[in-house]
C-alpha positions in Angstrom: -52.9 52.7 15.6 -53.5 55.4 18.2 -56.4 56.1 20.0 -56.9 59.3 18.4 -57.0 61.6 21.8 -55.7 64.7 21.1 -58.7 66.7 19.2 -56.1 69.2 18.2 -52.2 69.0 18.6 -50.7 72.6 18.8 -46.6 73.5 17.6 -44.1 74.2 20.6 -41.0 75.6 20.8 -38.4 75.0 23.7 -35.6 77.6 22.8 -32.9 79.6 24.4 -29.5 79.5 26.4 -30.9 78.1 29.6 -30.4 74.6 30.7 -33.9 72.2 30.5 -35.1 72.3 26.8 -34.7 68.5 26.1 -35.7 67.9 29.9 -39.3 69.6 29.1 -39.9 67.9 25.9 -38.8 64.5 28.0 -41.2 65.9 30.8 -44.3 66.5 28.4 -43.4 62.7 26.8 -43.3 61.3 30.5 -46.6 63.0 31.5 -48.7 62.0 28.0 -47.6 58.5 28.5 -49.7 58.6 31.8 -52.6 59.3 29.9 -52.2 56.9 27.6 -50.7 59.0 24.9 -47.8 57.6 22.9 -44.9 60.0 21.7 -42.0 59.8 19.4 -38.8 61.6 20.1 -36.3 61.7 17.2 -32.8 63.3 18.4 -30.6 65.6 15.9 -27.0 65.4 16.5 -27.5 63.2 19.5 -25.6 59.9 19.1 -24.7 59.6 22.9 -25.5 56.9 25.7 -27.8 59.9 27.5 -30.2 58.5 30.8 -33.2 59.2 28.9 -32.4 56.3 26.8 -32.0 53.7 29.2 -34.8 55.1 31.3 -36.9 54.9 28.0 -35.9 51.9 26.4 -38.7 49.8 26.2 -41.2 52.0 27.1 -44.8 51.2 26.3 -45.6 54.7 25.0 -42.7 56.5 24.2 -40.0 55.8 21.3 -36.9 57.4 20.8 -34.6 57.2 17.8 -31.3 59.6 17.2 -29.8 60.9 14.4 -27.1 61.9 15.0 -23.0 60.1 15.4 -21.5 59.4 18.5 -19.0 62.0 19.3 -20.5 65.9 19.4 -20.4 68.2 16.0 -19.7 71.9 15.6 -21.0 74.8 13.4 -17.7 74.5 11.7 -16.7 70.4 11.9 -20.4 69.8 10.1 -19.8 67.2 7.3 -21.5 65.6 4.5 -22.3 62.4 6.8 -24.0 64.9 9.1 -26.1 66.9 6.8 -27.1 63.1 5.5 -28.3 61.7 8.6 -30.1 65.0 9.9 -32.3 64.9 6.7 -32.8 61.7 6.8 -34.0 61.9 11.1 -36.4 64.5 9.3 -37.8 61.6 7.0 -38.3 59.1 9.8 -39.8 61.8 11.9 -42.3 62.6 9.0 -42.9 59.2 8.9 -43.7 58.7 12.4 -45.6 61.9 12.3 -47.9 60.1 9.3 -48.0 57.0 10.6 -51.2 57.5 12.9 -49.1 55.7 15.8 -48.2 58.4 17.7 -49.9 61.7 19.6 -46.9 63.7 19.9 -43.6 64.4 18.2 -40.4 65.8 20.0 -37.7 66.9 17.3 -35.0 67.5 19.9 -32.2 69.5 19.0 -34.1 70.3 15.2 -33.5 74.3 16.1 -29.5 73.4 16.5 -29.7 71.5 13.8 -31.1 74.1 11.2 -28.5 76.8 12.9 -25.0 74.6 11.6 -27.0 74.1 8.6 -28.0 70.2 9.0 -31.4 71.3 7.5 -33.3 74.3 6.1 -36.0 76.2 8.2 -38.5 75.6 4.8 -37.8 72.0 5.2 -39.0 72.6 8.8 -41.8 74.5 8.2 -43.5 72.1 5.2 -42.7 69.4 7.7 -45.1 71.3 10.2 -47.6 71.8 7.0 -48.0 68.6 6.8 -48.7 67.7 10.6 -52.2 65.9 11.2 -54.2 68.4 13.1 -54.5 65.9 16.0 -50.8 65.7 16.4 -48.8 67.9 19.4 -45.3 68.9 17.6 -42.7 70.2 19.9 -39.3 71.7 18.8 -36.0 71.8 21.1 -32.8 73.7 20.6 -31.2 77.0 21.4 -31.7 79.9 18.2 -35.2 79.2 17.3 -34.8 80.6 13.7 -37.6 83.6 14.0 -40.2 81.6 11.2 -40.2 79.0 13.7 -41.2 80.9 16.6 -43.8 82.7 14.6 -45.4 79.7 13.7 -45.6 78.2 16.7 -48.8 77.7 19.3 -46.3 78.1 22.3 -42.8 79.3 22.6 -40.8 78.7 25.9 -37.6 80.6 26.0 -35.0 79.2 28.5 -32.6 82.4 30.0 -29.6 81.3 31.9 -29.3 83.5 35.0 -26.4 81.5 36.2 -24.7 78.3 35.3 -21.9 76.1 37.2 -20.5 75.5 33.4 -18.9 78.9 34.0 -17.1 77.4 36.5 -15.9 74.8 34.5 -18.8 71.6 35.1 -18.6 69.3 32.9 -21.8 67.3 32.1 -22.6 65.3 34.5 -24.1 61.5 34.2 -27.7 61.8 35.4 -28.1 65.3 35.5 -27.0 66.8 31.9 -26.7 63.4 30.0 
């Protein structure tokens, strides 16, 4: 069981076309865990070896689970499969949510994840009707539908002023995965 520390967990949103939306959420998991907090992170459409995995594995406070396939999806390659394992990262997150194990949840990539139509914004928002009032929720993703961001405690919008993947960058191991 957790230690019950947070007296009141508030909603977040991490949205926009700037780079750093999954590296916040990470940040904010990083930072609790020094204060003894304990957070899950459940990743949509993230099946990837990413750093924050192996940094993370193991770790005393934080847990990470993804839900998503190895090789990247598209607004219009979305299959069954995908729609299948989304909803079903939704029901482990609720269950982590309920579980009274952990402080804070991170569903990262959720906001990309209702855009392709993996889940429904009302699926998102009951989700959030049924969060303990001492749990933090934080949401990742570029196009934060609108209900979302109205419902939230905090929104952070990312801007991209300038980017070297107009240049043609690839993702780099360490820095973007």
């Amino acid at each position: 069981m957790k230690s019950k520390q947070l007296t009141a967990g508030y909603v977040q949103v991490y949205t926009g076309d700037g780079k750093g939306k999954t590296t916040a959420a990470l940040g904010l998991a990083v930072r609790a865990s020094g204060h003894g907090l304990r957070t899950y992170i459940g990743q949509f459409m993230k099946g990837q070896r990413y750093g924050e995995l192996e940094a993370l594995r193991g770790h005393p406070h934080i847990t990470v689970e993804q839900y998503g396939e190895v090789h990247h999806i598209y607004e219009d390659t979305v299959t069954a499969d995908d729609v299948e394992r989304a909803q079903r990262g939704l029901e482990l997150a609720r269950e982590a949510m309920l579980s009274g194990q952990y402080d804070i949840l991170v569903l990262d990539e959720i906001n990309v994840a209702i855009w392709f139509g993996l889940i429904g914004t009302e699926e998102v928002l009951a989700f959030l009707d049924g969060r303990p009032a001492d749990v933090e929720v934080v949401l990742t993703g570029r196009r934060a539908p609108e209900e979302l961001i109205e419902r939230a405690d905090l929104v952070t919008e990312m801007v991209m002023v300038k980017h070297y993947y107009e240049q043609g960058v690839k993702a780099r191991r360490g820095i973007e995965r």
